[in-house]
C-alpha positions in Angstrom: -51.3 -41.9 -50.6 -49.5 -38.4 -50.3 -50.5 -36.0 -47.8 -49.8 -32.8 -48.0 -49.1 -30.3 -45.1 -50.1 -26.3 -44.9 -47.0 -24.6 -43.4 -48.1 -21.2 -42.2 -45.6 -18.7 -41.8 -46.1 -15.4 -40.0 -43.6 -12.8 -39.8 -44.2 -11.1 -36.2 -43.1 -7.5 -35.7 -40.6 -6.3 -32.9 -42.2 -5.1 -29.8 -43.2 -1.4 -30.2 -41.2 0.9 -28.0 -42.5 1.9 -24.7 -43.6 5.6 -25.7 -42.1 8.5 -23.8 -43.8 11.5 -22.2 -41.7 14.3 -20.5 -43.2 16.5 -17.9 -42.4 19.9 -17.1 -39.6 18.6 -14.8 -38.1 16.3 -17.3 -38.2 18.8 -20.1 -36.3 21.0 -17.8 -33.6 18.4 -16.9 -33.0 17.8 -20.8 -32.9 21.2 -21.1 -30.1 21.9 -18.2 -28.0 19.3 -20.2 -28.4 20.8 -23.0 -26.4 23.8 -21.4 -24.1 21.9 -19.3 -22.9 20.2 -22.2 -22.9 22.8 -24.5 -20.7 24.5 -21.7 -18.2 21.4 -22.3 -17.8 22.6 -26.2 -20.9 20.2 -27.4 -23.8 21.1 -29.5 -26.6 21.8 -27.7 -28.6 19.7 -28.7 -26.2 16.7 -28.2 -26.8 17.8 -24.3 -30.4 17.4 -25.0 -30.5 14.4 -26.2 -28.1 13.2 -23.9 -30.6 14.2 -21.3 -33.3 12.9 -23.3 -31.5 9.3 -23.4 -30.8 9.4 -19.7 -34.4 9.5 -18.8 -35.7 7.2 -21.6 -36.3 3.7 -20.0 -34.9 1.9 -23.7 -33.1 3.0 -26.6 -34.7 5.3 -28.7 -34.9 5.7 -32.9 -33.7 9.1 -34.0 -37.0 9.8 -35.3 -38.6 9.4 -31.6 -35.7 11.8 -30.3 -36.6 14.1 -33.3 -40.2 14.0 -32.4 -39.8 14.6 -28.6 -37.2 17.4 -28.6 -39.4 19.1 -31.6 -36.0 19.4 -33.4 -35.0 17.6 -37.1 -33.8 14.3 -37.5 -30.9 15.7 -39.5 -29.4 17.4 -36.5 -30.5 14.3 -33.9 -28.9 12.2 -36.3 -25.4 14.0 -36.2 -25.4 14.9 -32.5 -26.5 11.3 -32.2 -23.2 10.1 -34.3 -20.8 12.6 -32.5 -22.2 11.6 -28.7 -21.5 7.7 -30.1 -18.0 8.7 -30.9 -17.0 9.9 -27.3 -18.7 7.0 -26.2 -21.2 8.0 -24.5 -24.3 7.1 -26.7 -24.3 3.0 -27.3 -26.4 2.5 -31.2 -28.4 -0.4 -31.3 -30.2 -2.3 -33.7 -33.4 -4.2 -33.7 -34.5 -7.4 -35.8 -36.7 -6.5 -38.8 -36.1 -3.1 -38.0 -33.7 -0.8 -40.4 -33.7 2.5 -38.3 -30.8 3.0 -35.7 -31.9 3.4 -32.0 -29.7 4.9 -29.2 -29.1 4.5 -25.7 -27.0 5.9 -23.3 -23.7 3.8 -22.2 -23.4 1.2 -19.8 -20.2 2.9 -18.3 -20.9 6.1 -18.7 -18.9 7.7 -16.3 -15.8 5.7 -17.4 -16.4 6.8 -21.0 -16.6 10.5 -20.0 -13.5 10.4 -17.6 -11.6 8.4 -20.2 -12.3 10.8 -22.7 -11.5 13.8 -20.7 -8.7 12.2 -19.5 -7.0 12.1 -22.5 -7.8 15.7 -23.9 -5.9 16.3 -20.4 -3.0 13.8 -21.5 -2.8 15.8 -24.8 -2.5 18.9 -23.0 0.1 17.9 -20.9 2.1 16.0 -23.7 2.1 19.4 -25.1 3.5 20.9 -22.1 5.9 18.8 -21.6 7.4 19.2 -25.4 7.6 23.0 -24.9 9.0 22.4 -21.6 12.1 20.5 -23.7 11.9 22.0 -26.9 11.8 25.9 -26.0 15.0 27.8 -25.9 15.6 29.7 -22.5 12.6 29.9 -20.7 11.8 33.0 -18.2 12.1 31.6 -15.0 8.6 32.4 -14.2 7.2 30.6 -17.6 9.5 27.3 -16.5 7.9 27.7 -12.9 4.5 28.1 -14.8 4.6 24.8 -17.0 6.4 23.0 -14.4 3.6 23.7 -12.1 1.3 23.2 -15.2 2.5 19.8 -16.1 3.4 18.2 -12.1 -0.3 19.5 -11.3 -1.6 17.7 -14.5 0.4 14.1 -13.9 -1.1 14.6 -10.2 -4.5 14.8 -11.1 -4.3 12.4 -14.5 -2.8 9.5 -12.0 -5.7 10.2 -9.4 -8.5 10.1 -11.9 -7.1 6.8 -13.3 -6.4 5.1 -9.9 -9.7 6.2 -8.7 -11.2 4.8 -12.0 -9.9 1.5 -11.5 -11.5 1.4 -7.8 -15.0 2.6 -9.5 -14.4 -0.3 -12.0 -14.2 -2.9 -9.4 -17.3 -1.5 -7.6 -19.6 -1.2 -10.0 -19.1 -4.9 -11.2 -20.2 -5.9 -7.2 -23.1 -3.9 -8.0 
């Protein structure tokens, strides 16, 4: 006697995102970043949806950051890309699910410092090569990068000591 079995297979879609709502007072924070970071040399609306992503309790697809800025997903897409590349936006994926989501880095602060630290390395690097490489330099200019570039190794040493005391407090967190 053979006996045959029914195998059912059901393919079960990802949980739906938890939907987002901003009131007056959020739209105004995402709003505020978008100027403060614009301010920094950023799109603004990489500051937006920087903001966005901070208040967003779970990654979110660039079509949901589209729709809740009211801006194109052509533009969320690229700011999206270029906040990803500083580190501060992590991109996710989900099973089943093709689009890209984003959310905002666990170590955010460290990515920002890092990469401020070194635009602030690059200027100094560059300081310090003019410092060797220019002939005769008016005694007020050498005062002026010398200055420049002890100020800049002060505060680049700082920041990166103080950096490695936030690292080992937020892991007792």
């Amino acid at each position: 006697m053979i006996t045959v079995r029914s195998v059912r297979c059901e393919l079960t879609e990802p949980p739906a995102p938890t939907p987002m709502i901003l009131d007056d007072e959020g739209r105004q924070f995402v709003e505020r970043m978008g100027v403060i970071l614009s301010n920094d040399g950023l799109p603004r609306i990489a500051g937006r949806i920087f903001g966005l992503l901070l208040l967003h309790p779970e990654e979110a697809s660039l079509d949901d950051i589209a729709e809740l800025l009211g801006v194109s997903k052509a533009s969320v897409s690229l700011d999206a890309r270029r906040l990803e590349q500083r580190g501060v936006l992590v991109r996710v994926s989900r099973p089943g699910d093709r689009r890209d989501y984003y959310r905002v880095a666990d170590d955010l602060l460290q990515q920002m410092m890092r990469q401020r630290m070194q635009r602030w390395r690059t200027v100094h690097e560059t300081v310090a090569a003019a410092r060797e490489s220019l002939p005769a330099l008016q005694p007020a200019v050498a005062r002026r990068l010398e200055e420049f570039a002890a100020g800049s190794d002060f505060i680049c040493n700082s920041i990166s000591r103080n950096l490695a005391l936030w690292a080992e407090q937020r892991a007792s967190l």
